[in-house]
TORTOR-803896 format. One line per field, with one value per residue (C-alpha): residue number from 1; x negated, y, z negated. Coordinates in steps of 0.2 Angstrom, whole numbers, m for minus. Last residue first. Example, Ala and Ser with C-alpha at 12.3 -4.5 7.8 and 13.67 -1.06 7.14 Angstrom:
BEGIN
num [2	1]
px [m68	m62]
py [m5	m22]
pz [m36	m39]
END
This chain:
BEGIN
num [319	318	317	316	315	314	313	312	311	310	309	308	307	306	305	304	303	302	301	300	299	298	297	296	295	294	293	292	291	290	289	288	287	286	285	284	283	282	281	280	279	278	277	276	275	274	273	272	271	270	269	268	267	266	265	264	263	262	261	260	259	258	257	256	255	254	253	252	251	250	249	248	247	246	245	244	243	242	241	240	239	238	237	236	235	234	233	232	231	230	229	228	227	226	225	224	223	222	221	220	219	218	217	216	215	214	213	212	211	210	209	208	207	206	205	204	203	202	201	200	199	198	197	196	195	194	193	192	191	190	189	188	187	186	185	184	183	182	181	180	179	178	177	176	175	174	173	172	171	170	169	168	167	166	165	164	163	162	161	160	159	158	157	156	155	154	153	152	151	150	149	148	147	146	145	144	143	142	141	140	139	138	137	136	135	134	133	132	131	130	129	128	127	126	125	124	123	122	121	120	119	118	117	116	115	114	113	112	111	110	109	108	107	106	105	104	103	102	101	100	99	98	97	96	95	94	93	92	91	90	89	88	87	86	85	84	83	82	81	80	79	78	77	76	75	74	73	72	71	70	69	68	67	66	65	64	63	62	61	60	59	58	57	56	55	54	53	52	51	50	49	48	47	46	45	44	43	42	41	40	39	38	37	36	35	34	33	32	31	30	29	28	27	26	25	24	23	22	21	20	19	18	17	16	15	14	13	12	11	10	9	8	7	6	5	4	3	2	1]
px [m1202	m1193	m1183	m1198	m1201	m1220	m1223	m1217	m1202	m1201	m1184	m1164	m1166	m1169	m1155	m1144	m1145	m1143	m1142	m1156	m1168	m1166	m1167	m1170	m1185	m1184	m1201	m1204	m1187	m1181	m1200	m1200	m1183	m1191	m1205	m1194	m1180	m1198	m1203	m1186	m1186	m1201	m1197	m1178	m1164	m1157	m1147	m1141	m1134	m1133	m1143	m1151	m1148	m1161	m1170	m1164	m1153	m1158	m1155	m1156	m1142	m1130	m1137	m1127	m1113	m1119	m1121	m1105	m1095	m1101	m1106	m1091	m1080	m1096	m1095	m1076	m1074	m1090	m1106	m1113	m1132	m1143	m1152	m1148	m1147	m1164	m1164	m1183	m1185	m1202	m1206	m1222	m1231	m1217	m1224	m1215	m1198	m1200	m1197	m1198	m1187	m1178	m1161	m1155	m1172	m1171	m1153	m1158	m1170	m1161	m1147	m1161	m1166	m1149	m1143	m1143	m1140	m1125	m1120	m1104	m1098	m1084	m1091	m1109	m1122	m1134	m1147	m1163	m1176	m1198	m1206	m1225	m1241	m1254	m1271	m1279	m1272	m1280	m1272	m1256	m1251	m1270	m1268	m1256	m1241	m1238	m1239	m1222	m1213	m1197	m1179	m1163	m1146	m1150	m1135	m1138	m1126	m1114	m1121	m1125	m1143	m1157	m1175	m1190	m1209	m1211	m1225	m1231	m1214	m1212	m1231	m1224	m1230	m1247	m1252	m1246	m1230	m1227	m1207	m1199	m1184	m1176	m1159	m1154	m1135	m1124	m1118	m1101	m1102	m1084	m1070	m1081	m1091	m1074	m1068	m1085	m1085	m1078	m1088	m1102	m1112	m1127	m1136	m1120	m1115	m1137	m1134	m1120	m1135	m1146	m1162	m1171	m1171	m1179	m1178	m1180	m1184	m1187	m1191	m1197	m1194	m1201	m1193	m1198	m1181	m1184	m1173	m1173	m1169	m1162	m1153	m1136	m1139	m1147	m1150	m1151	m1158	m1173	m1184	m1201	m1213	m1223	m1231	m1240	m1245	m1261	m1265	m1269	m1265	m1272	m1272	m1253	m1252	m1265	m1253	m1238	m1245	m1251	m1233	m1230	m1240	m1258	m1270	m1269	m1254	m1240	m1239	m1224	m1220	m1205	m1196	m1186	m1178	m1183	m1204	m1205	m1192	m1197	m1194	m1180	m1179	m1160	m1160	m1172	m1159	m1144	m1153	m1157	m1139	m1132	m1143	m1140	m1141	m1151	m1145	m1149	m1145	m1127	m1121	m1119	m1103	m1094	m1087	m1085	m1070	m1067	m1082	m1077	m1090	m1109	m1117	m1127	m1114	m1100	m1111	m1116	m1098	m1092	m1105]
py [62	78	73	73	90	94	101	91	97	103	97	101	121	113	98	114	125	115	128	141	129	116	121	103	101	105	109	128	133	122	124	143	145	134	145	158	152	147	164	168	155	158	178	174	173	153	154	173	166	181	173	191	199	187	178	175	180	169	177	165	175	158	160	177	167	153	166	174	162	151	166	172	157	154	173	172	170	180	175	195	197	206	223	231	250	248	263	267	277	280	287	290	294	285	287	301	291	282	263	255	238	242	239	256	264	255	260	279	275	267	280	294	287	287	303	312	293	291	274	265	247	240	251	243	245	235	242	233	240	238	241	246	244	257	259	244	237	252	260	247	235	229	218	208	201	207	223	221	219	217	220	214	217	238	250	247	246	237	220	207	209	201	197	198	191	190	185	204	206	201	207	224	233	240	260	272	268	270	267	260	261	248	254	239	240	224	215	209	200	190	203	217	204	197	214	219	204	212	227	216	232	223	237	237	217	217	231	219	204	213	215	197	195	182	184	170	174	192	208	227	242	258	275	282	275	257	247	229	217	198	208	199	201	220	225	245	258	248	259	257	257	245	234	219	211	223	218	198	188	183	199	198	183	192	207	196	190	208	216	206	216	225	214	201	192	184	164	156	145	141	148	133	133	130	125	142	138	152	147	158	139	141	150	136	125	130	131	112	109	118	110	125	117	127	139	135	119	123	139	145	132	145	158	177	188	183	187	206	216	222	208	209	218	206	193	198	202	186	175]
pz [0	0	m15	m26	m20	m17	m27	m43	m52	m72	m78	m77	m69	m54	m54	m59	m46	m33	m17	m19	m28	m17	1	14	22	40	43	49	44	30	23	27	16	4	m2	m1	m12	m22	m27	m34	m42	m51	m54	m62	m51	m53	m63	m58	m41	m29	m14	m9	m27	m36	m21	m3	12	27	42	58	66	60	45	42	40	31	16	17	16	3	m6	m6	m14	m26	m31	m37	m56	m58	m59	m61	m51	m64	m64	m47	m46	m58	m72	m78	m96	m102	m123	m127	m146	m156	m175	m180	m179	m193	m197	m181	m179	m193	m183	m187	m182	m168	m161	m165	m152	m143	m142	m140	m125	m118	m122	m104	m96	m105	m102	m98	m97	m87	m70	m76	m86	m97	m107	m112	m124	m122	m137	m141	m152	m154	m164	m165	m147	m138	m122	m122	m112	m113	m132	m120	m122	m139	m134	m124	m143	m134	m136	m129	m129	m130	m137	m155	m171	m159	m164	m150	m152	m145	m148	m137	m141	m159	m171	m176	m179	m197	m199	m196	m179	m179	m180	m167	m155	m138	m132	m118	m111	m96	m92	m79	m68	m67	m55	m47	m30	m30	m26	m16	m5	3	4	13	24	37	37	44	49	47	36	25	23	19	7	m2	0	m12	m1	m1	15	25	45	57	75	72	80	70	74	69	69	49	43	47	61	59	76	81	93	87	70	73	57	53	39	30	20	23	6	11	28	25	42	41	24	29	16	0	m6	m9	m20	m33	m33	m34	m51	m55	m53	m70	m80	m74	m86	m98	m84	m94	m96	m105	m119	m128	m113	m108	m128	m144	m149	m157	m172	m186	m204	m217	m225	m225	m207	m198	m207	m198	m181	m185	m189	m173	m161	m146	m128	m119	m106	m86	m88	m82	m88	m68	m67	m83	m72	m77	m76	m94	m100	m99	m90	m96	m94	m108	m121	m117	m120	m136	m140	m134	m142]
END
């Protein structure tokens, strides 16, 4: 496990705390994962992801898409770049000259740039010792013909070995036949690469790393049939739980509640188990209830009673 997870998080697991593993990673039966290998059988029932919904059309975006036309599009503004918050003003400065009041603010901007845009440079030493994170290199590559029949079946896969530079590889095709122009005639892989001050990457030779990577790990067999390559790098790929995040977020966090700003989702509350798209979605949620209603915040603050089972809406423990 440590080199695979040296690879993902891309810093030394030993600057990393172990309260975030929680219920957030299943528990591994050894003897059943040991038979799955004799037999050379595939286990599709493992795991909190054993199952899964994906849009047919438009990718991920298209989920928040859909949420989005249901309100009303002159409240929805896009693209403005956030240069200044007034804390005490209650006020949010965009580049292009606007201005915009609060009463309650939810952000979900990476908390650091929140410290930044607040001028709360004295939190920055606090923030620089416990809110680690990693960088994203997402590559992806278009491929003629049909993938193997040994992968025709698969969704991701990962790989702690250092024959490859990605952790994780999908066969996005398999999500939908419309990922790609036409499923009879192409197929396609998405790679993850993790980077981090701990962990460098040459973005010059990065794509042909992976691909060099996939042709090692068989998962194409010739480079001729790549058609497309695209490369997107994300600033802000996962937040690190490091040996000191909990002592900075619980200051940090509660202080810029006191100005009514509630920091939320992936980089905005900084807790990766509880960071994927769903929770994200409900720190919201719940940051409007507590505000609006004064329900109580779960997913943001009890990580593991959330991740344990599949919760009711409303909360059970709102009742």
């Amino acid at each position: 496990m440590e080199p695979y997870n040296r690879k993902v998080w891309a810093c030394p697991p030993a600057m990393m705390n172990s309260g975030w593993v929680g219920d957030r990673v299943a528990t591994t039966d050894l003897n059943r994962v040991l038979r799955n290998l004799v037999l050379q059988q595939d286990d599709v029932s493992w795991g909190p992801n054993s199952t899964f919904q994906f849009p047919k059309r438009g990718g991920t975006g298209a989920i928040w898409q859909a949420c989005a036309s249901q309100l009303d599009p002159g409240r929805l503004h896009f693209g403005k770049k956030v240069t200044r918050v007034d804390l005490e003003g209650r006020r949010v400065f965009t580049a292009d000259g606007y201005e915009y009041s609060y009463c309650h603010l939810v952000s979900t901007l990476p908390l650091l740039e929140l410290i930044s845009l607040s001028g709360r440079t004295d939190l920055q030493p606090l923030a620089d010792r416990g809110l680690l994170y990693s960088k994203t290199n997402v590559v992806g590559l278009g491929l003629r013909g049909r993938p193997r029949s040994d992968l025709a079946t698969k969704c991701w896969m990962y790989f702690p070995e250092d024959d490859c530079p990605f952790y994780r590889a999908t066969v996005f095709s398999n999500y939908s036949p419309f990922n790609v122009p036409d499923i009879s005639r192409y197929w396609s892989l998405m790679f993850e690469v993790s980077e981090s001050p701990y962990k460098f990457v040459d973005h010059q030779s990065l794509q042909e790393d992976v691909i060099a990577g996939a042709l090692k790990t068989r998962l194409i067999e010739d480079r001729s049939d790549i058609v497309s390559i695209w490369h997107h790098h994300s600033n802000f790929g996962y937040p690190i739980p490091s040996l000191h995040r909990d002592e900075a977020l619980a200051e940090i966090i509660p202080l810029f509640e006191k100005y009514d700003v509630y920091s939320r989702g992936r980089f905005g509350m900084w807790k990766y188990e509880v960071s994927n798209q769903d929770h994200s979605f409900m720190q919201g949620v719940e940051a409007v209830e507590r505000v609006h209603n004064g329900r109580q915040e779960i997913t943001a603050f009890d990580p593991n009673y959330v991740n344990a089972k599949k919760h009711p809406w409303p909360f059970e423990r709102w009742n």
